[in-house]
MIKEKE-669515 format. One record per residue (C-alpha): x, y, z. Coordinates in steps of 0.2 Angstrom, whole numbers, plus 5000, padded with zeros to 4 digits. Example, Ala and Ser with C-alpha at 12.3 -4.5 7.8 and 13.67 -1.06 7.14 Angstrom:
% residues 2
506249785039/506849955036/
***
This chain:
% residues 481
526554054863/526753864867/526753904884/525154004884/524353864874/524953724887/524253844899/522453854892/522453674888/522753604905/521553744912/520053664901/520753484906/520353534925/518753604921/518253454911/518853344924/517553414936/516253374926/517253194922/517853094936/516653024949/517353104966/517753244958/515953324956/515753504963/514853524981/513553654980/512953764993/511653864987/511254015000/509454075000/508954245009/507254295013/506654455007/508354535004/508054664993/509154704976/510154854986/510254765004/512254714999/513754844998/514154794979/512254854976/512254994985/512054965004/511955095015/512655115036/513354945035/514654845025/514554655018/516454605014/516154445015/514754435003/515854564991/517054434993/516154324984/515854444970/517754484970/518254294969/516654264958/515554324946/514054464952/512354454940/511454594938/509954554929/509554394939/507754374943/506554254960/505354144951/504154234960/503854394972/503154314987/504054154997/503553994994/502854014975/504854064974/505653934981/504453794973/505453874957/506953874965/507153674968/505953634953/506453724939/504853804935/503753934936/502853884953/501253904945/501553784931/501453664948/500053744957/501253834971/500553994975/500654134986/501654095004/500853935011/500353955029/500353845045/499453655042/499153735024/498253565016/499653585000/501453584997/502753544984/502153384975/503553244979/503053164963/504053354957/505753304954/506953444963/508853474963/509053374979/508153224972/509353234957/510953274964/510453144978/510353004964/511953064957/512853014971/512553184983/512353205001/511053305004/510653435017/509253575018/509553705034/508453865037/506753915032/505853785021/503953835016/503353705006/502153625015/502153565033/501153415032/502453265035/502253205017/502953385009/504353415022/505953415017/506653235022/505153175010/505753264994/507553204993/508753295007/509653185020/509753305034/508353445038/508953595051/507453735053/505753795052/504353735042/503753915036/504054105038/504654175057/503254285057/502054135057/501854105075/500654205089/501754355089/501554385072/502754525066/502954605084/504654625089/504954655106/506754685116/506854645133/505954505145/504154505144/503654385130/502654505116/500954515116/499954405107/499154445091/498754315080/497354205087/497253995084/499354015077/500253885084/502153905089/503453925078/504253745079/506253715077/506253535066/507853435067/507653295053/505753265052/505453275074/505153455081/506553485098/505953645103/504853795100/505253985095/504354045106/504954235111/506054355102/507754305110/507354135100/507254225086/508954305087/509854135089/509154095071/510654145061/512054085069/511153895075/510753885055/512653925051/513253815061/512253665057/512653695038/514553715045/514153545055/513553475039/515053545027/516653465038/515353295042/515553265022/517253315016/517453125007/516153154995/515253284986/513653374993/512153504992/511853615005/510253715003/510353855016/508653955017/509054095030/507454155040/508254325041/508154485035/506354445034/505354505048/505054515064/507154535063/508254435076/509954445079/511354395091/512254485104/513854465095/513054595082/511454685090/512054875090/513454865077/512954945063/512455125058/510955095053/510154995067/509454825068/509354775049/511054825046/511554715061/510354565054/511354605038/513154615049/512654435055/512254385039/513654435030/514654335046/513554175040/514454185024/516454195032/515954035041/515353945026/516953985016/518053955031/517353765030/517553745014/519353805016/519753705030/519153545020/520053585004/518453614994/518553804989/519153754970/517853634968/516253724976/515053834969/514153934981/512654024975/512054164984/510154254981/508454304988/506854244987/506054404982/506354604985/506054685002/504354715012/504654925011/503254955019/504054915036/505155045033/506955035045/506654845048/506454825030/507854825016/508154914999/507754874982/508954984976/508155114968/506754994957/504854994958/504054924972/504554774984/503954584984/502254554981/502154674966/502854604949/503754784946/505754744947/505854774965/504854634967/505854514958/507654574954/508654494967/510454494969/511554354965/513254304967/513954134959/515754094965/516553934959/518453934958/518653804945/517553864932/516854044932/518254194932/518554304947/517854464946/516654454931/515054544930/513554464919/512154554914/511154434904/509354374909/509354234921/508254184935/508354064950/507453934938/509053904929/509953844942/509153664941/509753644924/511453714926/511653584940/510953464929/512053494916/513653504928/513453344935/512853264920/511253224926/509553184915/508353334917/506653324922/505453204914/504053344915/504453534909/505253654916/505553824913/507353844917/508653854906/510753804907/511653954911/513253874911/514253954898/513854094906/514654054922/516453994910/516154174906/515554164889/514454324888/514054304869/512954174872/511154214878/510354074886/508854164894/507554234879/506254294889/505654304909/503854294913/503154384930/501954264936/500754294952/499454274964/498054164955/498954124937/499154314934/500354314921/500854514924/502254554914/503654484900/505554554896/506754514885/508554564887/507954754885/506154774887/504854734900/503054744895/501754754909/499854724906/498454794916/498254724933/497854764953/499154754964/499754814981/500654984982/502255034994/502355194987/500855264991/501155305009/502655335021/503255175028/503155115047/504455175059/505355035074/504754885066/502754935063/502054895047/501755055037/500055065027/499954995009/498655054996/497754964982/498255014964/497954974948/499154984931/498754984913/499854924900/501454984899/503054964888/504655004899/506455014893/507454954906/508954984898/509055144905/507355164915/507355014928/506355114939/504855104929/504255284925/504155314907/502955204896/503655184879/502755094870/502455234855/504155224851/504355054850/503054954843/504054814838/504554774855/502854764860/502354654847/503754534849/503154544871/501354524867/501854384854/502854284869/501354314884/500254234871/501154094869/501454074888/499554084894/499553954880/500453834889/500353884908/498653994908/498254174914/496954194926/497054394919/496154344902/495454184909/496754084897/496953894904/498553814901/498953664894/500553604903/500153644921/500253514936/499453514954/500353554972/500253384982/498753374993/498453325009/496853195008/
***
């Protein structure tokens, strides 16, 4: 017994020490996918193609399976990704497009600005789309290094054409400028045909690779926002026409190759104990583009939509130091947490303005009494507040919104129709109906009560263009004057 007690005591000593002594902060690396849908990864269910290396992670780690995007569509979720918040709480919405005349405030205080000021190096690799004016880039909003695009890969003249072969695709979008490749805040090259694109995955892992071995000595954030497997798909010839299932699984293969390099650098720096790599997506899949798209699993819908395919994501926390191996967590979180969890790790002072996120790291020691997260709110398009859930319950309220289920999708990476629909208010239990077919709310009027009690409160304080509610702690996107 006195054995067992030693045992226990020292572990919480180590544990404590990270959070304690100044060079022993945890690096983080915090993996961003784009458009990888909840059932894109084996442990999820993925189909003609395996991800060992991203199972790994769960094996060594801890897999979440109710964790949630702040948002269905790309840059509204990764402004709540590095803020904290629900993006239209600071005026991000949508995905911003080329010279878009906003971005992320820099008066917005963001995990690399805090992590920076707590003694951090700080990197961003991959897709950014935050704003592309020079004052919103990356390098302005608290990250040393900056490897990648400014936006989304489809946002050049090709648009989401891919095309094998040597003749450049045709082009399709009119007054697009090319995709440009920034390294720091100066652009060295254009993408400017589809074998560009395929280089995409591996020059992003090995500048974060670069950037992992460069900073050994002290403790860094790496924010790697893979462009992949968001359309039109690239991949290398070390991986084009390995898996079953064609191109996607290959992008997938590659991916999943992305994440062996990053854990091989950490090992070969002796910082696997002391790392916690978090891996996610920015939203579900985009289903209408059928085999070049992903899965979401079995839910409703796909990004865009604020039915779960739109927003459950996967996610994958591994931190050798602190969360057990092999534990699966199925309490309420969302990528907005992860601000204050880091916060809280390395005993830094949270925002001075609100956010939304919440600490979610007792749930990470494994402590699965505790329930951090009360409530998600599914935010989009122009304030729409759509839907809330609790640990069990999702209430949706009427709304428009664009349906993938209508119509069979496209076929050899051509976009498949979409039609307009239009919900009423529903109640869905998603304890045992995550697809969202049966509406419930006769059978539990409480639970609607207690939903339609918290949206109130919500369009209180952020607004709701659905009922014209105005909200009374929002703040506005930085503007180009």
């Amino acid at each position: 017994m006195k054995k067992e007690l030693l045992i226990s005591f020292t572990g919480l000593s180590l544990v404590a020490n990270c959070f304690s002594a100044k060079n022993d902060k945890p690096n983080i690396v915090l993996i961003y996918m784009d458009d990888l849908g909840y059932g894109d990864i084996a442990v999820t269910g993925a189909q003609g193609y395996q991800t060992p290396n991203i199972d790994q992670l769960g094996h060594d780690g801890m897999v979440f399976t109710q964790f949630y995007s702040p948002c269905a569509v790309s840059s509204a979720s990764r402004a709540g990704l590095l803020t904290g918040c629900y993006p239209n709480r600071i005026g991000i919405y949508g995905a911003l497009q080329p010279k878009s005349k906003v971005g992320l405030n820099p008066k917005e205080e963001n995990i690399a600005k805090i992590l920076k000021a707590a003694g951090y190096k700080t990197a961003m690799v991959g897709k950014w789309h935050l704003g592309d004016a020079p004052q919103f880039m990356p390098t302005k909003q608290g990250f040393d290094a900056y490897f990648g695009l400014p936006y989304s890969n489809d946002m050049w003249p090709y648009g989401d054409v891919v095309i094998r072969g040597e003749n450049a695709p045709e082009v399709v979008k009119k007054n697009t400028p090319q995709l440009p490749l920034y390294d720091g805040e100066k652009v060295t090259r254009f993408i400017k045909t589809q074998a560009d694109q395929d280089e995409l995955t591996t020059l992003y892992t090995e500048r974060a690779v670069n950037f992992i071995k460069e900073n050994k000595k002290s403790p860094f954030f790496l924010y790697l926002a893979h462009s992949m497997p968001h359309i039109p798909l690239g991949v290398s010839s070390k991986f084009r026409g390995k898996s079953e299932l064609g191109i996607y699984g290959d992008v997938m293969m590659e991916i999943d190759w992305s994440i062996a390099e990053i854990v091989k650098a950490l090992k070969e720096i002796g910082a696997t104990e002391n790392t916690l790599i978090i891996f996610t997506s920015d939203n579900g899949p985009w289903l209408n583009y059928g085999d070049n798209a992903g899965s979401a699993g079995g839910l409703k819908e796909a990004k865009m939509t604020s039915f779960e395919g739109g927003q459950k994501v996967p996610c994958i926390m591994k931190w050798p130091a602190v969360i057990p191996d092999g534990k699966i967590c199925n309490k309420l979180a969302s990528a907005i947490d992860i601000l204050p969890t880091l916060c809280n790790i390395t005993e830094s002072k949270l925002p001075v303005n609100k956010i939304d996120g919440v600490n979610i790291l007792p749930l990470l020691k494994g402590d699965f009494d505790v329930t951090p997260r009360q409530f998600l709110y599914y935010y989009y398009g122009d304030n729409d507040l759509r839907a809330v859930r609790d640990a069990r319950f999702k209430l949706v309220v009427p709304h428009g919104y664009r349906s993938y289920e209508g119509n069979l999708p496209g076929v050899d990476g051509k976009r498949g129709k979409v039609i307009q629909q239009k919900t009423e208010m529903a109640l869905y239990d998603l304890r045992r109906d995550q697809g969202e077919r049966y509406d419930v709310q006769s059978i539990f009027p409480e639970a609607v009560m207690r939903l339609t009690k918290a949206l109130e409160d919500m369009r209180q304080d952020i607004g709701d263009s659905l009922t014209g509610s105005i909200g009374k702690n929002v703040r506005p996107a930085g503007k180009v004057e």
